[in-house]
N, C-alpha and C positions, 0 to 999 in steps of 0.2 A: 448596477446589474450584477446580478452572480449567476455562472454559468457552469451544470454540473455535470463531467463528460468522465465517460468510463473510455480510462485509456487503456488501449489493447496493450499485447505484448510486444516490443520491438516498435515502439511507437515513443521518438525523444521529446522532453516537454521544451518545445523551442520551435516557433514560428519560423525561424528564419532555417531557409533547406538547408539539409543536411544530405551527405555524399551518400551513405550507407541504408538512413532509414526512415522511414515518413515521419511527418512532425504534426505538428498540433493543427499547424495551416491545412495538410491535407486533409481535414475532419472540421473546423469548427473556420467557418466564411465571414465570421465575425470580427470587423476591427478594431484596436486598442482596448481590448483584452489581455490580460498579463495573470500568470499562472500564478495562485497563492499558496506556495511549496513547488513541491517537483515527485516525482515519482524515478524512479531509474528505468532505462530501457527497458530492462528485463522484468521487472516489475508489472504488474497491472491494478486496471482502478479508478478508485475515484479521484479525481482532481480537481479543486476547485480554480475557476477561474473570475477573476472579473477587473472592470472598467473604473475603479475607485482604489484609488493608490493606498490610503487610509485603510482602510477595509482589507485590502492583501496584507498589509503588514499587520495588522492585527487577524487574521486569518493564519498568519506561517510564521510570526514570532511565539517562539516557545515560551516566554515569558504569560504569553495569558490561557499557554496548559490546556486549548482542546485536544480531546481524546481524540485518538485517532486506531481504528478498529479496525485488524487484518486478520483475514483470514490465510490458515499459512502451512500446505501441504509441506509436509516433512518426511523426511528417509527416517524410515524405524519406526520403532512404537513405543514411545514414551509412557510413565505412567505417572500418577499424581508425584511421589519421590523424583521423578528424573526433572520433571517441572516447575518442581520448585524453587531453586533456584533465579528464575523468572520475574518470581514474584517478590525478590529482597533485592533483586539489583546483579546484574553481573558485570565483573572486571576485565571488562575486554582489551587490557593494556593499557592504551592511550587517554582512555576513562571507564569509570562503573555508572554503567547505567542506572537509571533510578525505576523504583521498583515497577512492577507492569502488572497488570489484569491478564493473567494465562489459564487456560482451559483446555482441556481435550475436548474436540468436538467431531461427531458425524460429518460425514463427507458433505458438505452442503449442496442440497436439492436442489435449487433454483441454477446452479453453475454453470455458466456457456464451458464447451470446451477449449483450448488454448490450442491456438494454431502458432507453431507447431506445438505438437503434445513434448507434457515434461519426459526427460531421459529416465528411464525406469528400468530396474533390473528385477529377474526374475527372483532373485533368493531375497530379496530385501523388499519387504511390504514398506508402505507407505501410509501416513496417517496425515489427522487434521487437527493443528490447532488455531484458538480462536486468541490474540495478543493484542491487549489494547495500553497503549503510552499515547502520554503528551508530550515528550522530548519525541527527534525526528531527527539524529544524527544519519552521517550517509552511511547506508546499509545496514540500519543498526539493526532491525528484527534478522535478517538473513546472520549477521556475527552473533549475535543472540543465539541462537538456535544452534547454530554450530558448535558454539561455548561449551553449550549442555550436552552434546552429543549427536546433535538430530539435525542435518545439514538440509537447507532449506530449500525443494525443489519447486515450489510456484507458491509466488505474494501478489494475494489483492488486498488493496485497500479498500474497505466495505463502508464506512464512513469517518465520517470530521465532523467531532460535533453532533450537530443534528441532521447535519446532509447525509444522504444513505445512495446506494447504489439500485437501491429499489425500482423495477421498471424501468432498467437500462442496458441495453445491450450493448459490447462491446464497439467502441467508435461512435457510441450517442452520446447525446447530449440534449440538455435542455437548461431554459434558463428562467430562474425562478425572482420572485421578490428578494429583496437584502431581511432579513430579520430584524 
């Protein structure tokens, strides 16, 4: 069984409570289910879950390189030049990422808004880009972004693979065939 649930903001991927902030248990009544990857609090999105230990691990080992596709509101306005970088790799210290799929994109249409809304300052606009990798270090799009100059105010993960976030509202879910 694979289970595809758009995790809100402030929402930890871990069943078992947490002191601060609801978890997977509060949303999805389904058991021995186990998350394939993780998303960060602050983060939102897709997440894949399911009941075949096989299957996660081949779901959230980097080794077999599913894309994974965020959309990714940013401070400033970048342009093709400031985003390049992106796309050969950046050296964010402790490793250089490998290269990624970067684009400017329009504010995407379909977007529930984020409770609470991101922190936003009046003299500095905001844009949108669309960042897709198959590595999934912790926090790597949000240092990414920062690296190049444009510090990352709200990440959703839009799909993995071929799972999409399509016809899901933030805290749904549903659960589909295995491919």
């Amino acid at each position: 069984m694979i289970i595809l649930f758009n995790k809100p903001y402030n929402v930890v991927c871990q069943f078992s409570k947490h002191e601060t902030h609801q978890s997977l248990k509060d949303y999805i009544p389904i058991e021995r289910v186990y998350a394939a990857g993780r998303l960060d609090t602050d983060s939102e999105g897709l997440l894949i879950l399911t009941d075949d230990g096989t299957l996660q691990h081949r779901l959230s080992d980097p080794r077999h390189k599913l894309p994974k596709t965020y959309l990714v509101q940013v401070e400033g306005v970048p342009n093709e030049d400031l985003i390049a970088p992106l796309r050969c790799g950046v050296d964010l210290g402790d490793f250089i990422t490998q290269p990624a799929q970067a684009r400017i994109i329009a504010e995407p249409a379909k977007l529930w808004p984020r409770n609470p809304p991101i922190r936003e300052r009046r003299a500095i606009p905001t844009s949108w880009l669309e960042i897709v990798i198959s590595e999934g270090k912790n926090r790597q799009i949000r240092r990414m972004t920062a690296k190049v100059g444009f510090p990352t105010l709200r990440l959703i993960r839009w799909a993995v693979g071929p799972h999409t976030l399509e016809g899901l509202s933030p805290g749904e879910y549903k659960q589909i065939e295995p491919i």
